[in-house]
N, C-alpha and C positions, 0 to 999 in steps of 0.2 A: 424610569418609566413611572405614570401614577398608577393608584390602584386603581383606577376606572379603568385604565387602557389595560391593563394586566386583566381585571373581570374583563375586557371584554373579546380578550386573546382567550381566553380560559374557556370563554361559551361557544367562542366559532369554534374554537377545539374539540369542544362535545358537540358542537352540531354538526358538524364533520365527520366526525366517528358514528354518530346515532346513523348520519345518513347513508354512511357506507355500510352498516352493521348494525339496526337497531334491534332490542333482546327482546322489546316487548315489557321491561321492566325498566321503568323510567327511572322511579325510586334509587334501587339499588342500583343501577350504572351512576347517575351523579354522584351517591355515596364512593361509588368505587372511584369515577374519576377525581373526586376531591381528594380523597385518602391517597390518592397519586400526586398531589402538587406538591411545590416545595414550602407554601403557606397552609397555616392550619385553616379550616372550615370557613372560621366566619372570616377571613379574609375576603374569604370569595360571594359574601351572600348579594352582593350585584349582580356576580354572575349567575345563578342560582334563578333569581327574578325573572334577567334575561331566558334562559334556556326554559323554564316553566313558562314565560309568556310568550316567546316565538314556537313551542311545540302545541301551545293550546289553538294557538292562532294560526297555525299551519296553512289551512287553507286559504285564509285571508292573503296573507303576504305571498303564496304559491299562488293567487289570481293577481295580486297587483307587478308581481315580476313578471308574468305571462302576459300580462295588459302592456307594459313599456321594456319589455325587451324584442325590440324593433326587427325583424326578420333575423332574428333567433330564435330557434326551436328549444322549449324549455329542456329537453332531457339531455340539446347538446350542452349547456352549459356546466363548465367545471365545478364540481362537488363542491371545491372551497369557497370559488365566489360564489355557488348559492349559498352555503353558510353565512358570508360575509352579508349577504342581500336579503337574505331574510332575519338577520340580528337587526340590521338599520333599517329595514323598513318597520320594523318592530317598534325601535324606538320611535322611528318619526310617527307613525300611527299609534303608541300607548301610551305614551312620555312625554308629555308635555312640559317639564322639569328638564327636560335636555335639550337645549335648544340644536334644533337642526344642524345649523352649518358644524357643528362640533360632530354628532351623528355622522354626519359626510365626511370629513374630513378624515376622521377617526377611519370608515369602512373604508377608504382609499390607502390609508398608509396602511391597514392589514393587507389590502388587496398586492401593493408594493411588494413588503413582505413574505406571503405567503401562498402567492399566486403567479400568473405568468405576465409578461411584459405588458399585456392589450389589456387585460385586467381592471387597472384604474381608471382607464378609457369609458369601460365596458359599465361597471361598478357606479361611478361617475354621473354616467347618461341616462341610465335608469333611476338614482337616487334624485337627481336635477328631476327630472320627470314630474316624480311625485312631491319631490319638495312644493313643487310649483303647486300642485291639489289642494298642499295644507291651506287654513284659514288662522292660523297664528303666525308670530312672530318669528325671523330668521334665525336670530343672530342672540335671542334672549329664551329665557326657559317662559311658559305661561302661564305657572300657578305661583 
């Protein structure tokens, strides 16, 4: 695996856990979950970014999943693929340095992985949604 997909397995894993459990201490839970990997710190400082910018932006990415999740009610949806849906929407709306289709791509094979079978379907039709929104490039990063 590279280290991208590795941070990016690393952040749905703390956004996972915050969402089932958050302490109120952002700080010290990331410290604690990095001190849990099997790479030291700066391994993970992609993931790091990610998880401080889809918690700052919370609300943001918790209306645009609610805008294109199509007669789905947001609280029924599984813990992990909102983790997964709010990492990639993250990217595709702060990152322009990651070109989308890799974004997608990427939250689908987590979704494969660490979700249930309708999942990639599910994960998929929401991220196409909003791809479609952006005003840059698919396939390429834009800065």
């Amino acid at each position: 695996m590279s280290t991208r997909r590795d941070n990016r397995i690393a952040a749905m894993q703390f956004l996972y856990s915050w969402e089932i459990n958050p302490s109120g201490d952002l700080d010290t839970d990331v410290r604690l979950f990095f001190k849990a990997q099997e790479n030291p710190r700066d391994y993970y400082n992609f993931a790091e970014e990610l998880i401080y910018g889809v918690i700052k932006k919370g609300e943001v990415l918790d209306s645009n999943i609610n805008d294109n999740a199509q007669n789905w009610n947001f609280k029924r949806i599984a813990k992990v693929d909102l983790a997964i849906l709010r990492l990639a929407i993250y990217e595709l709306l702060y990152r322009p340095d990651i070109p989308p289709v890799v974004t997608i791509n990427e939250a689908i094979d987590m979704g494969k992985l660490y979700s249930g079978l309708e999942s990639k379907r599910f994960i998929n039709g929401i991220l196409d949604n909003i791809k479609k929104q952006l005003k840059r490039p698919f396939r390429e990063p834009s800065v």
